[in-house]
C-alpha positions as YAML, in Angstrom:
chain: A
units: angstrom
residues:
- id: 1
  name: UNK
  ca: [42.81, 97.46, -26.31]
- id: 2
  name: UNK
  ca: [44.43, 98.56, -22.94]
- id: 3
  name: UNK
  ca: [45.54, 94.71, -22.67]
- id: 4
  name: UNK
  ca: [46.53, 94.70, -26.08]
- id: 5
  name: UNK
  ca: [49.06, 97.13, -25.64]
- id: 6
  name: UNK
  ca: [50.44, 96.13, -22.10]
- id: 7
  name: UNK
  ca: [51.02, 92.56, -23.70]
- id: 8
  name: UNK
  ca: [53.21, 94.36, -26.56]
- id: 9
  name: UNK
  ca: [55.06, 96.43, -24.09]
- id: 10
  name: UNK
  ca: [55.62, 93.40, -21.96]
- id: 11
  name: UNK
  ca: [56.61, 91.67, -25.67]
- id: 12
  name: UNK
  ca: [58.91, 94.82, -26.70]
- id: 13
  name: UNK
  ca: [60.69, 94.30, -23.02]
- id: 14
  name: UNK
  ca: [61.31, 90.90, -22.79]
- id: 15
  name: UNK
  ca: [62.38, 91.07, -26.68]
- id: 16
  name: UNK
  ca: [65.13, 93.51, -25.64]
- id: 17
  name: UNK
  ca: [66.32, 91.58, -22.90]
- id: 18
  name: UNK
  ca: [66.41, 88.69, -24.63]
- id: 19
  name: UNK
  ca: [68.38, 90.30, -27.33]
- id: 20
  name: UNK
  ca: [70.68, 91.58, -25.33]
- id: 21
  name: UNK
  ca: [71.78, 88.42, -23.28]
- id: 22
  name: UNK
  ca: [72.23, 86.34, -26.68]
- id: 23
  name: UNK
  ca: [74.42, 89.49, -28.05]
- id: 24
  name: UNK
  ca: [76.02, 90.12, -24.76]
- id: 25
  name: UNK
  ca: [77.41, 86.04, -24.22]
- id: 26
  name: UNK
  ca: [74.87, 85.18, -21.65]
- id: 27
  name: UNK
  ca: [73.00, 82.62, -23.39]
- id: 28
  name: UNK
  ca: [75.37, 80.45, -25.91]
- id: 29
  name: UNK
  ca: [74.87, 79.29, -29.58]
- id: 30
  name: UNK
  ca: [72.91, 76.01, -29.04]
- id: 31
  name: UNK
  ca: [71.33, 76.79, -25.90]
- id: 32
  name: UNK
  ca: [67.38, 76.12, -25.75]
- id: 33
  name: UNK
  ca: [65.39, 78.82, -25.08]
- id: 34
  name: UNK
  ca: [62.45, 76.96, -23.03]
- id: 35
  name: UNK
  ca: [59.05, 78.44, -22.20]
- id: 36
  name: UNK
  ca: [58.94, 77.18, -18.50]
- id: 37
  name: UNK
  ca: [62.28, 78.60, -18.28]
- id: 38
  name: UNK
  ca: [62.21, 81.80, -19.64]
- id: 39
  name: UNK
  ca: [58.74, 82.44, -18.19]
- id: 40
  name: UNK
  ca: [59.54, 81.97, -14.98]
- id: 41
  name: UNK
  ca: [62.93, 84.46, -15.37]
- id: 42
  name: UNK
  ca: [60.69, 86.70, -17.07]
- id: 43
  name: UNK
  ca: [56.95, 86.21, -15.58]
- id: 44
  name: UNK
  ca: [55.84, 86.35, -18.90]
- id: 45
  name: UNK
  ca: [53.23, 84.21, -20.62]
- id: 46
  name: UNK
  ca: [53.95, 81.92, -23.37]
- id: 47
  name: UNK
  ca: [52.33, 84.51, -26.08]
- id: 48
  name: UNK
  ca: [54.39, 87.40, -24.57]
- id: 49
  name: UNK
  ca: [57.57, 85.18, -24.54]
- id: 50
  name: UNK
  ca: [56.33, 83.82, -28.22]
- id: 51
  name: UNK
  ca: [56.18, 87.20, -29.81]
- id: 52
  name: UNK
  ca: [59.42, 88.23, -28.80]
- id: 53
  name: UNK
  ca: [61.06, 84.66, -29.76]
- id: 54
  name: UNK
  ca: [59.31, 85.11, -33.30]
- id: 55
  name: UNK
  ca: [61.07, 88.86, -33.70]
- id: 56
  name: UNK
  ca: [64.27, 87.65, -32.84]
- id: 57
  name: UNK
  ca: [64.23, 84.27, -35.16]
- id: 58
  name: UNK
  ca: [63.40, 87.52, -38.06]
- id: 59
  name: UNK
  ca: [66.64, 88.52, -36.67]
- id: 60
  name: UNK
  ca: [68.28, 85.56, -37.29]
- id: 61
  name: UNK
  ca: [69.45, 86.03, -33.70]
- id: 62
  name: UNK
  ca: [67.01, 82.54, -32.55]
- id: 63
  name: UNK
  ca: [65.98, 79.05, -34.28]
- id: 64
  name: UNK
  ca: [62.52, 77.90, -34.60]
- id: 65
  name: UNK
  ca: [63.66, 73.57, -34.58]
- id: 66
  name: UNK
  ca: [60.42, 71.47, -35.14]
- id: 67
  name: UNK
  ca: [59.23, 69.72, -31.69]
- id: 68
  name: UNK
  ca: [62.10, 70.85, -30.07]
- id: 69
  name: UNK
  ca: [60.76, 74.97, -30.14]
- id: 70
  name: UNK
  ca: [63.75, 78.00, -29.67]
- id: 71
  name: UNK
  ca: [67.46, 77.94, -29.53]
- id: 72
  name: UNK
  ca: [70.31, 80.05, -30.18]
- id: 73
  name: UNK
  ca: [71.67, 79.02, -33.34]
- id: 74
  name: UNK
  ca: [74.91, 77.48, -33.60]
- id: 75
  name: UNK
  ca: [77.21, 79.43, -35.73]
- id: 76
  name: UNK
  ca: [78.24, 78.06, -39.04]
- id: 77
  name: UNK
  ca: [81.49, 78.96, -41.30]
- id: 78
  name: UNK
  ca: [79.40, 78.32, -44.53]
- id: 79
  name: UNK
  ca: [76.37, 79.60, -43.37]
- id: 80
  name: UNK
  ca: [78.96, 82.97, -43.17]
- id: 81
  name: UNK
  ca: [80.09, 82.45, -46.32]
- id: 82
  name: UNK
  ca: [76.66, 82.22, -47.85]
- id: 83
  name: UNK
  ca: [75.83, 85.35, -45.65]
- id: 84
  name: UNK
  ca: [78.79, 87.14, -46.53]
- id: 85
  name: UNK
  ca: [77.66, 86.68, -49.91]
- id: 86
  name: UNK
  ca: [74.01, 87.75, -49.90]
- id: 87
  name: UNK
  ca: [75.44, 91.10, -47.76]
- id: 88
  name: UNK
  ca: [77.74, 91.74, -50.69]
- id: 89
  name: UNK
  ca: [75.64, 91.97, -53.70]
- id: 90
  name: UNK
  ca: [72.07, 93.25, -51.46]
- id: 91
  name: UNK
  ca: [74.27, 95.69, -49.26]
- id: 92
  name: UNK
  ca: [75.77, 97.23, -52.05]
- id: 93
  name: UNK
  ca: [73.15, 97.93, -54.13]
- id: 94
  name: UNK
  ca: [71.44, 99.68, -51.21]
- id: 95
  name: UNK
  ca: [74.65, 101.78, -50.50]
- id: 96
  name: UNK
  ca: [74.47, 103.04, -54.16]
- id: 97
  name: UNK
  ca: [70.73, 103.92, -53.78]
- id: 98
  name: UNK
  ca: [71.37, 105.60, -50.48]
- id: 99
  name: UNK
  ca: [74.51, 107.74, -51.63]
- id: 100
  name: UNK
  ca: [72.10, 108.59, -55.16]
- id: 101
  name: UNK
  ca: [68.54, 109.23, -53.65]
- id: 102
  name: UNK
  ca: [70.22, 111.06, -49.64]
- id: 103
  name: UNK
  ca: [69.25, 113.98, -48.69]
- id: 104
  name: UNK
  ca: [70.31, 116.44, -46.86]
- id: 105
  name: UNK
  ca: [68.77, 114.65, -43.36]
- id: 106
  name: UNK
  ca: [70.59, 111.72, -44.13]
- id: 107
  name: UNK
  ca: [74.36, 113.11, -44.55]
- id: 108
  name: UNK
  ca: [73.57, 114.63, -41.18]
- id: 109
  name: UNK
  ca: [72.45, 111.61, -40.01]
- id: 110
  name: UNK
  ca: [75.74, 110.20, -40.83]
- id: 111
  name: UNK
  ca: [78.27, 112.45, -39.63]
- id: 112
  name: UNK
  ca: [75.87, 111.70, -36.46]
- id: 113
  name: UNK
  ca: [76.27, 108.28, -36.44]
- id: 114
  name: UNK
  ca: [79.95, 108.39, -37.01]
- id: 115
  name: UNK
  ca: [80.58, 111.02, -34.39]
- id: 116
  name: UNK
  ca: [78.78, 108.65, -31.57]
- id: 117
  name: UNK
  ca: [80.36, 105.93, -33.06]
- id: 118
  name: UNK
  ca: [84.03, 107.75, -32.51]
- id: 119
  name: UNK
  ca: [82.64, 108.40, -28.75]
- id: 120
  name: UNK
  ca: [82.00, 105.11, -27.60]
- id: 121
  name: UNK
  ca: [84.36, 102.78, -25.65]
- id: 122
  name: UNK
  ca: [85.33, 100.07, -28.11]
- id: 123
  name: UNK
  ca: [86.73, 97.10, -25.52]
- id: 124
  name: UNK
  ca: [85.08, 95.94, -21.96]
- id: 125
  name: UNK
  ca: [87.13, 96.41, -18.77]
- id: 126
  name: UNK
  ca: [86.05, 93.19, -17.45]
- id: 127
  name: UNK
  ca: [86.00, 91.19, -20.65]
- id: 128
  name: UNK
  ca: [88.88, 92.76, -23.08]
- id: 129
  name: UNK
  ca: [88.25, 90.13, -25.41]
- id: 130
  name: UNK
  ca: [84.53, 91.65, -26.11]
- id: 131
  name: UNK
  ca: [83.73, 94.51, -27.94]
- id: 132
  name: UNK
  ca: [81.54, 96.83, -25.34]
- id: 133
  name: UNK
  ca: [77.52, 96.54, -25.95]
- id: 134
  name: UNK
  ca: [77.94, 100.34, -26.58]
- id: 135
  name: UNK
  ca: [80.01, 100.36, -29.22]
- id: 136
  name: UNK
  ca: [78.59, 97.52, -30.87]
- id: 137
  name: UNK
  ca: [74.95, 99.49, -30.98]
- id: 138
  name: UNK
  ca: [77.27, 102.40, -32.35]
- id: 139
  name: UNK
  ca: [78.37, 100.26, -35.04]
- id: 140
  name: UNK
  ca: [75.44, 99.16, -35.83]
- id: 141
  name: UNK
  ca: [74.24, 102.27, -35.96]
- id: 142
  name: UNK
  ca: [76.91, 103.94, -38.21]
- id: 143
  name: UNK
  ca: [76.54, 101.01, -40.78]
- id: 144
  name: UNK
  ca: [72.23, 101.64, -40.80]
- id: 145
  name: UNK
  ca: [73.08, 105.15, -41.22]
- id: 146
  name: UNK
  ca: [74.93, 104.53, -44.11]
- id: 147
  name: UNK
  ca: [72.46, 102.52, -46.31]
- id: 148
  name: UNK
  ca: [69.03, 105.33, -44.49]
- id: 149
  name: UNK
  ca: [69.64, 107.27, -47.80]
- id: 150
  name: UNK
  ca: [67.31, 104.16, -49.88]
- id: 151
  name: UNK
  ca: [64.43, 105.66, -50.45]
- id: 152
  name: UNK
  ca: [62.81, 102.06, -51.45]
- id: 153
  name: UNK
  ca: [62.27, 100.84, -47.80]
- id: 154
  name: UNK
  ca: [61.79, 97.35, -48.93]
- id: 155
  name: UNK
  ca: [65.10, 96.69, -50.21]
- id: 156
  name: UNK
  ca: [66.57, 98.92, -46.93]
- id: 157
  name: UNK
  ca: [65.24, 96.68, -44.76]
- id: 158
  name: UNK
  ca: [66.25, 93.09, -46.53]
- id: 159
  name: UNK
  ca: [69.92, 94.43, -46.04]
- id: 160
  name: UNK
  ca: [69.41, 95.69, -42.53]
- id: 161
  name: UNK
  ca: [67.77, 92.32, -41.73]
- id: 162
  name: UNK
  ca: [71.08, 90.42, -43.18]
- id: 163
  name: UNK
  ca: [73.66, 92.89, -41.12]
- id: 164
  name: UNK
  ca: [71.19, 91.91, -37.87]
- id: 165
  name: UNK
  ca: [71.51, 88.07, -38.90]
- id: 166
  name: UNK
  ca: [75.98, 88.58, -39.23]
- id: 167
  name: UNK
  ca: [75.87, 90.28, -35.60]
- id: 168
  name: UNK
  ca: [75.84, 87.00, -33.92]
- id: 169
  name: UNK
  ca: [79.17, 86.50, -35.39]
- id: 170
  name: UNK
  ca: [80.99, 89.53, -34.95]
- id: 171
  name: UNK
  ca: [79.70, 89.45, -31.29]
- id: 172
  name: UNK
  ca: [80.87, 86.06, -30.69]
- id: 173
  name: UNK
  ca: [84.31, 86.43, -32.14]
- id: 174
  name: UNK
  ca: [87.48, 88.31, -30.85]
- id: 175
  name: UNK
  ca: [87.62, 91.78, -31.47]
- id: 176
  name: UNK
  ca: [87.86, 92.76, -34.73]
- id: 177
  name: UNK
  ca: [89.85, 95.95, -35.42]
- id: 178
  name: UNK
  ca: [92.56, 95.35, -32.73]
- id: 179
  name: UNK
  ca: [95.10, 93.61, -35.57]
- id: 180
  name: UNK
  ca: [98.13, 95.06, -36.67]
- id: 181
  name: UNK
  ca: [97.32, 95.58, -40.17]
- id: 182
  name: UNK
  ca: [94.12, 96.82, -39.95]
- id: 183
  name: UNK
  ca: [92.49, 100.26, -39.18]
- id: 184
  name: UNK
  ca: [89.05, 99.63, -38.22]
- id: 185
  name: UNK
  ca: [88.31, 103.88, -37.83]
- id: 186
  name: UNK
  ca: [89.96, 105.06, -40.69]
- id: 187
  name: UNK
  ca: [87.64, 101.91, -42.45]
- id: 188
  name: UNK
  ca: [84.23, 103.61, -41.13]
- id: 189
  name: UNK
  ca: [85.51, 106.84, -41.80]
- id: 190
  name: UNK
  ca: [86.82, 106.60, -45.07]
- id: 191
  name: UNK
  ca: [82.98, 105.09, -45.88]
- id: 192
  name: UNK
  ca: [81.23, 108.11, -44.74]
- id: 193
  name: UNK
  ca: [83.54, 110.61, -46.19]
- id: 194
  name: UNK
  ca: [83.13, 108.62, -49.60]
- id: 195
  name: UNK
  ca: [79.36, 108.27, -48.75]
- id: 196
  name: UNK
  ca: [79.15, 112.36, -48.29]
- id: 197
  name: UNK
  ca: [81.08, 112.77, -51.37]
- id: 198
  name: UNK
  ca: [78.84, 110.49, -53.34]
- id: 199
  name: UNK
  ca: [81.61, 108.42, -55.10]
- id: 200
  name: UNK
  ca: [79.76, 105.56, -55.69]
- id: 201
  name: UNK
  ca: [82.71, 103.54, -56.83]
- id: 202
  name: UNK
  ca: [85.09, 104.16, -54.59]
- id: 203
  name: UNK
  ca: [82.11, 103.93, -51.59]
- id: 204
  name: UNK
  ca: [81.21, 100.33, -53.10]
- id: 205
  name: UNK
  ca: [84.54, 99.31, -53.55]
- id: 206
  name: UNK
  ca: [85.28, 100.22, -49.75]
- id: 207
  name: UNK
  ca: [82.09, 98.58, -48.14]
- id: 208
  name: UNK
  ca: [82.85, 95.67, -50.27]
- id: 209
  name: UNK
  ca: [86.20, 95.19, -48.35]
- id: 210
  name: UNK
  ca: [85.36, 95.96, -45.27]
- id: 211
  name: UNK
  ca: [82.49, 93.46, -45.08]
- id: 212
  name: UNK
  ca: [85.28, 90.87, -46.78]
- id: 213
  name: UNK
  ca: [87.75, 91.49, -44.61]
- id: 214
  name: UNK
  ca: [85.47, 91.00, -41.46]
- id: 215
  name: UNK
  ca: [84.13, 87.60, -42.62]
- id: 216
  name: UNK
  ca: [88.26, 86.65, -43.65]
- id: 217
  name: UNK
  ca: [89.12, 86.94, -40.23]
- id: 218
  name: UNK
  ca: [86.22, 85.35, -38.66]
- id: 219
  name: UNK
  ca: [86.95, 82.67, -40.95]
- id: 220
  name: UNK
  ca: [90.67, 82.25, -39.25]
- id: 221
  name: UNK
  ca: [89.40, 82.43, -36.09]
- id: 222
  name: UNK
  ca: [87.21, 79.77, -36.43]
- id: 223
  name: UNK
  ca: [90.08, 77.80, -38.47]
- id: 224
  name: UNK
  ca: [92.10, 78.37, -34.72]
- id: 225
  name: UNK
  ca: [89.28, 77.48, -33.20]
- id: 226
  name: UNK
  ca: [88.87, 80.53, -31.17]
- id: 227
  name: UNK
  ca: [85.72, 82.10, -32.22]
- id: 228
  name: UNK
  ca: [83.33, 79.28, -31.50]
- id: 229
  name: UNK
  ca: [82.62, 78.59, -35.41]
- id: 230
  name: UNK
  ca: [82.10, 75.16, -36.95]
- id: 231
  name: UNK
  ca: [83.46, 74.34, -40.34]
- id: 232
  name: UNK
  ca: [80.02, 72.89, -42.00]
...
């Protein structure tokens, strides 16, 4: 049992590492993730490193290739499009549930989340073309907090599971919230003030746009050519 659980620690560790250096830049779309490799960086054995691979490919955030075993996917315009899709009608739908069926926990929960998410450095010093791994957990974060209020966990988790699979590309893309004509604050804070008021419509309507709007512009990056995104 004692091994048991060191091996899932050791699993939970190298997971978040892992996690962090595919979010944070420091291992590319396409790169392989090898076993020799990343055991030897880790000194982890193949069923630790296996574990943690298998959680992250749940994430969407690794590919499981036949023969070949783990990479970082490559990032896809129509695969966005298709993603951008699914988010629109499952994300939704779970919005409306959680503004109908919060409680009182969850609104506080919310002004929570937003408050941190206010607090957090939005740009890197050293890399001002990144979003800071801070505020990206914050956003993260803010948008879980909004959709907490479904009490049907099943369907909570299908939409949390397709907002983990779109933060490859919102990591790997210039900062979004920095253009002229848009206000990426008011956006989140207009949601939870709509979300507190429970105004469906208007809440929908809202996270509807501001999930469009994202994938629009990652959509013209990639059309320049500067967000790493292949037209397929």
């Amino acid at each position: 049992m004692a091994e048991r659980r060191g091996r899932q620690t050791r699993g939970n560790a190298v997971y978040d590492v892992l996690r962090a250096e595919i979010l944070g830049g420091r291992r590319l779309p396409g790169d392989r993730l090898k076993f020799p490799e990343l055991s030897a960086s880790f000194d982890a054995s193949v069923s630790v490193l296996r574990e943690a691979l298998t959680r992250l490919a749940a994430e969407g955030l690794v590919v499981s290739e036949p023969h070949l075993g783990y990479a970082v996917p490559t990032l896809s315009a129509t695969q966005l499009e298709e993603l951008t899709d699914a988010r629109l009608e499952l994300e939704a739908l779970v919005f409306s549930r959680s503004i109908q069926e919060g409680d009182l926990a969850w609104e506080s929960r919310l002004v929570a989340a937003h408050h941190t998410l206010v607090g957090v450095p939005f740009l890197t010093i050293e890399h001002p073309v990144r979003v800071t791994d801070e505020w990206a957990e914050a956003h993260a974060a803010f948008h879980c907090a909004l959709l907490d209020g479904c009490t049907n966990r099943r369907l909570l988790q299908m939409a949390t599971g397709l907002r983990d699979e779109a933060e490859l590309y919102r990591r790997w893309s210039q900062p979004l919230g920095t253009e002229k004509d848009r206000d990426l604050a008011t956006e989140h804070r207009q949601l939870m003030e709509s979300a507190l008021a429970r105004d469906v419509p208007a809440a929908n309507a809202m996270l509807r746009e501001h999930i469009s709007h994202t994938t629009r512009l990652l959509l013209a990056a990639a059309e320049a050519g500067s967000a790493g995104v292949a037209r397929r």
